[in-house]
C-alpha positions in Angstrom: 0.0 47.7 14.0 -0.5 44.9 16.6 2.8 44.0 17.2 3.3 42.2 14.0 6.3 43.1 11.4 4.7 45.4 8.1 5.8 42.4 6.1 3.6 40.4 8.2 0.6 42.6 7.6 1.8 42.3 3.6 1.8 38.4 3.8 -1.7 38.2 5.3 -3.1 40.8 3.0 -2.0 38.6 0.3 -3.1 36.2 1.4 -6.7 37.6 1.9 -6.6 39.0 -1.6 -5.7 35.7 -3.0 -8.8 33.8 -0.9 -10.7 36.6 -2.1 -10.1 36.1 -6.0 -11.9 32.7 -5.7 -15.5 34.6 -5.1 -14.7 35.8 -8.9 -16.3 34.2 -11.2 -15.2 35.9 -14.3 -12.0 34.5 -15.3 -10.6 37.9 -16.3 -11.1 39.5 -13.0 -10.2 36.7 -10.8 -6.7 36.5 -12.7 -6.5 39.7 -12.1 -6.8 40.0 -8.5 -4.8 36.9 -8.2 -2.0 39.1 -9.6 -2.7 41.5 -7.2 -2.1 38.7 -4.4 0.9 37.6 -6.2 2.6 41.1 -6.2 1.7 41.6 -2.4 3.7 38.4 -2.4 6.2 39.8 -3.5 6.8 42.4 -1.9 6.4 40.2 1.4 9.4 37.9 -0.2 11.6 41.0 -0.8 11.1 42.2 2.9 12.0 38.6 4.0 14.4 38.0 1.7 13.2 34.8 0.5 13.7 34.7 -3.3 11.8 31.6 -3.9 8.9 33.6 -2.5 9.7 36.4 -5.0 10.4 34.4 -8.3 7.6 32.2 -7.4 5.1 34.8 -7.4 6.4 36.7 -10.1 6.0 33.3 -12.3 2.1 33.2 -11.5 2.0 37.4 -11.6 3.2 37.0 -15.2 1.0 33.7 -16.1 -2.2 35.5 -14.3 -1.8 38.6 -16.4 -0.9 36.9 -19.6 -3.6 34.3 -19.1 -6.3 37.4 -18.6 -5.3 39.1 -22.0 -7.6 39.8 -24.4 -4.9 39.6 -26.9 -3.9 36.3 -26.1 -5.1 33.8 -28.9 -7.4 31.4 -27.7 -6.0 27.9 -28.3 -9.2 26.4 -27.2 -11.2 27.0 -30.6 -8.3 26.3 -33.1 -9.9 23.2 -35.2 -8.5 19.8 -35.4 -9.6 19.9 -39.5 -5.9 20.0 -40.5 -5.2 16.7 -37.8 -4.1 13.2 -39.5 -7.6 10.5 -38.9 -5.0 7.9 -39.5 -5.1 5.0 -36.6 
């Protein structure tokens, strides 16, 4: 494999994956493969042992799948009928 460490090869696949979501331009699908990217990061944490790396990427793994739900409400169309006018 060139030389490099497997965990080397994992951090730069992730990091291609992750470069990669950005030519997605459904929201669903790029969160998606951005949780791809941040579970190859991961791993790449766990085989350096660097648990910021880990918990870091487990944060956005989380956010990136809960974010691309279909069953998450969306907060964006809740009216503002029941809001006080007052000044």
């Amino acid at each position: 494999m060139g030389g490099l460490p497997l965990s080397d090869w994992v951090g730069w696949l992730a990091t291609a994956v992750f470069v990669l979501s950005y030519r997605f331009r459904d929201q669903r699908t790029l969160r998606w493969v951005q949780a791809l990217a941040a579970v190859l990061w991961v791993g790449y944490g766990l085989a350096r042992h660097a648990m910021p790396v880990v918990v870091a990427n487990l944060l956005v793994a989380g956010m990136a799948l809960y974010s691309s739900s279909p069953m998450k409400p969306d907060l964006s169309r809740v009216s503002d009928a029941g809001r006080s006018r007052t000044s």
